[in-house]
Phi, psi and omega in degrees: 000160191277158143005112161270328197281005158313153168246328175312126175290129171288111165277166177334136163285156213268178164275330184285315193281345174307295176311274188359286184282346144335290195320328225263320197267023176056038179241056162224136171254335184210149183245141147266119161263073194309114156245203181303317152322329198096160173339129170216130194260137190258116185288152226235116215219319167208175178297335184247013155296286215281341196294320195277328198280308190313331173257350172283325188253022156259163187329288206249151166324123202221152195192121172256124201257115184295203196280351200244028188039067182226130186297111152283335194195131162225157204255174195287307119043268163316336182279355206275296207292322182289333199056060185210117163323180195245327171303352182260343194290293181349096170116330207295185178258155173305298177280011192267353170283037191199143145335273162219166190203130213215114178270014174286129199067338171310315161340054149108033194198241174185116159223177205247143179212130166295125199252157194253120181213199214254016185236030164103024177081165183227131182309147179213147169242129189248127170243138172233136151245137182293134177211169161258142176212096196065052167042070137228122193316130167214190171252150157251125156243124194262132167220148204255131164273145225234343204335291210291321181295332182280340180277323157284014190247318168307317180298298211303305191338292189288342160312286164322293176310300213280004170283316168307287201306321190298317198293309185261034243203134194274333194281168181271151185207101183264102187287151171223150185279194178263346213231005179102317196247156170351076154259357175223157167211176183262169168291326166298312211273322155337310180279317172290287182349139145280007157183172165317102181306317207264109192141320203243156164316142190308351195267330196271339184236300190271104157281092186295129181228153194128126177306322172275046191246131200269165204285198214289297167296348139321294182312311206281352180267345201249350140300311159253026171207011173240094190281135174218158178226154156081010202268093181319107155229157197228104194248125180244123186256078177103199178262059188245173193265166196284166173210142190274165182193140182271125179275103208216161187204144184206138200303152172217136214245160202242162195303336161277022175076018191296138105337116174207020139150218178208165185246134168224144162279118186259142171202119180289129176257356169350301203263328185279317178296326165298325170273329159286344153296336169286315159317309161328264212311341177261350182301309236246018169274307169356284183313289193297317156301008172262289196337289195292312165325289163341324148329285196309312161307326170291288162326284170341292197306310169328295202283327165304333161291304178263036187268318208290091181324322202218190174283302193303318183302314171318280172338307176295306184301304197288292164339294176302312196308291168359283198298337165261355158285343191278328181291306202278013162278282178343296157316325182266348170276317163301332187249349154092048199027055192260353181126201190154116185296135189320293190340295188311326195264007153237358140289313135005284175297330190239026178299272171352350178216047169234062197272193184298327182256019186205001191290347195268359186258336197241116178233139118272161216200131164108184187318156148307123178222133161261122217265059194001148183276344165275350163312318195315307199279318183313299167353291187284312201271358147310275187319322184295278210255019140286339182276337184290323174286310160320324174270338171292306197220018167220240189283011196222024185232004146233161185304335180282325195306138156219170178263098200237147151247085224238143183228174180183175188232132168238166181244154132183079206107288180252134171263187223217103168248113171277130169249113174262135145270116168252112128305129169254149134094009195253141169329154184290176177249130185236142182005293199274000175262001187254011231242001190248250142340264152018290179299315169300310168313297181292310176304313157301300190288323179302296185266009194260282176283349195238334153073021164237261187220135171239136193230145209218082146298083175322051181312166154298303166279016186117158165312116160239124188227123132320066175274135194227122189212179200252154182236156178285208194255016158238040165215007185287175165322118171174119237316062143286136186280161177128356173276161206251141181226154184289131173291000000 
């Protein structure tokens, strides 16, 4: 029985300090006892017989303690768990058996301590109760080996994180057991599937597609028993479009470097195989317009030689052209060869002669029109040397002269964009300076490349010339802001 001269409230005695004290106060005759043997029932003949058989066959560690916490008695149980004989136990103190030991709550209660033994200590649960035994006061002390309980509770731990690490992982990440199938997937890896991942073989959830690839039961033997990374497949979930993914798998090992199944990894590559096929595709648009720039250029220069009275004159001639296939490139670098309003791409072509003293000679005039990214350089190297010709020889090589440029759009069929060049106010013209390159130049992108009609009227009052060509089904009208009106 516990201190009656304690001030401290007693909690419930436990079942085991009951048992005790039943033995000490002879109201027990017999005990069943699990031992090593099985169940024994022990006849109980006085109190410090059965007190000894009862503490010698329990589970857990047991030890009796005087008034000066010095071991009286300890069970073989402890002596097993200390790795200390039980005659070396005798007489040491209750704290030198422990790492360190914080008795709070043990009192008629239970706390937890580290026992000291010889392979780095063993988690322990300690219970103490005051009892008498032939009315001398003592403690009974029980310790619990904490092992098996601290060791399941660390697997729910790692259960628990690797469930989490599963749950938040952007990749899909798939456990295969030792036996193949499936036991944990990720939430991502969930999304890929074609049904509930968990149970069935990897060939059986994820349907991997492509002729080189090896078959089902192949994969699911080459998953668990071949580590590779990195290994490019293309997976189709359903009617969703197929998506690439590197595929990589590796053995998953136990605290004893043991196999007990694998891990594979999915990391979507979608997106990335998607900009190297869009890269492919302009390296090799890429190619082929430098291929064509070059063409043009080559061109130019040819007809600019024997076109050109003199070398300064050549230089001068060649230069600008350039220099206006160099704008309408630009222009499509900039628009990402997405198009353009004619307004923009002929302020663009004709910025050079929209200077401060001049900005008032040159007007545009019509509707929004967005332009195909193949109108821009034929176009633009129009518009070059109509403005080339006009600072040579026409409204723009004197001071009165101006320009206008005005456009519109027809349907019939097709649509249809006109462009008039007027010249005003300019020295007369005569044919035959209009009449070389130039001429030639506007006329080939115009009707060549631009698939339309240019028509060149040598007015008295200046050049009119009326370019008319079709814009395609990306290029047709439509409420882009940027068209232009007369001041």
């Amino acid at each position: 029985m516990s201190d009656p001269t304690s001030s401290k409230p007693m909690a419930r005695p436990s079942e085991a300090e009951e048992t005790i004290q039943a033995i000490h106060q002879g109201n027990v005759d017999a005990l069943v006892v699990n031992g090593p043997a099985g169940p024994q029932i022990v006849m109980l003949q006085n109190a410090e017989q059965p007190y000894r058989v009862l503490v010698e066959r329990m589970s857990d560690g047991a030890l009796t303690l005087g008034a000066d916490d010095r071991i009286l008695y300890a069970n073989q149980r402890l002596a097993d768990l200390s790795d200390v004989p039980v005659d070396a136990l005798i007489g040491r103190s209750f704290a030198s058996l422990f790492d360190s030991l914080d008795l709070t709550g043990a009192e008629n209660g239970e706390a937890t301590a580290r026992l000291k033994n010889g392979v780095g200590g063993t988690p322990v649960s300690v219970w103490i109760s005051s009892i008498f035994i032939g009315g001398v006061a003592a403690k009974l002390v029980t310790i619990t080996d904490q092992t098996v309980q601290e060791r399941i509770e660390a697997v729910v731990s790692a259960e628990r994180f690797s469930r989490s690490i599963l749950e938040q992982s952007t990749e899909a990440i798939i456990v295969l057991g030792s036996d193949g199938r499936i036991t944990h997937a990720s939430l991502v890896a969930e999304e890929i599937a074609v049904r509930p991942p968990i149970g069935a073989r990897f060939s059986e959830a994820f349907r991997v597609v492509g002729k080189d690839f090896p078959v089902a039961e192949r994969l699911d033997l080459m998953l668990a028993t071949k580590p590779f990374h990195g290994v490019e497949v293309t997976m189709q979930n359903g009617s969703r479009r197929p998506r690439a993914f590197l595929l990589s798998a590796g053995q998953l090992l136990d605290e004893t470097k043991s196999a007990i199944g694998s891990i594979v990894t999915l990391t979507d590559i979608t997106a990335r195989k998607q900009a190297e096929e869009r890269q492919r595709v302009l390296v090799a648009e890429l190619n082929h317009r430098v291929k064509n720039i070059l063409a043009v250029v080559q061109a130019i220069s040819a007809q600019t030689v024997r076109t050109s009275p003199s070398l300064p004159s050549y230089n001068t001639t060649f230069a600008g052209r350039v220099q206006a296939l160099a704008v309408a490139h630009d222009i499509l670098t900039r628009t990402q060869w997405s198009g353009i309003g004619l307004n923009e791409l002929l302020q663009n072509v004709l910025s050079p002669y929209f200077g401060a003293s001049q900005d008032h000679r040159i007007k545009l005039s019509g509707p929004p029109v967005l332009l195909p990214a193949r109108t821009v350089v034929p176009l633009s190297m129009a518009m070059h040397e109509l403005a080339t010709n006009a600072s040579k020889y026409g409204a723009l090589s004197c001071p009165q002269g101006s320009v206008h440029v005005d456009w519109n759009v027809a349907r019939n069929g097709t649509t249809l964009v006109d462009v008039c060049w007027a010249e005003k106010d300019g020295p007369r013209l005569a044919a035959g300076k209009f009449g070389g390159f130039g001429t030639t130049l506007i006329r080939r992108v115009v009707g060549h490349d631009l698939g339309g009609t240019v028509e060149l009227d040598f007015a008295s009052n200046g050049l009119r010339s009326l370019l008319k060509f079709p814009l395609t089904a990306h290029g047709e009208l439509n409420d882009l802001i940027g068209g232009a009106q007369h001041s």
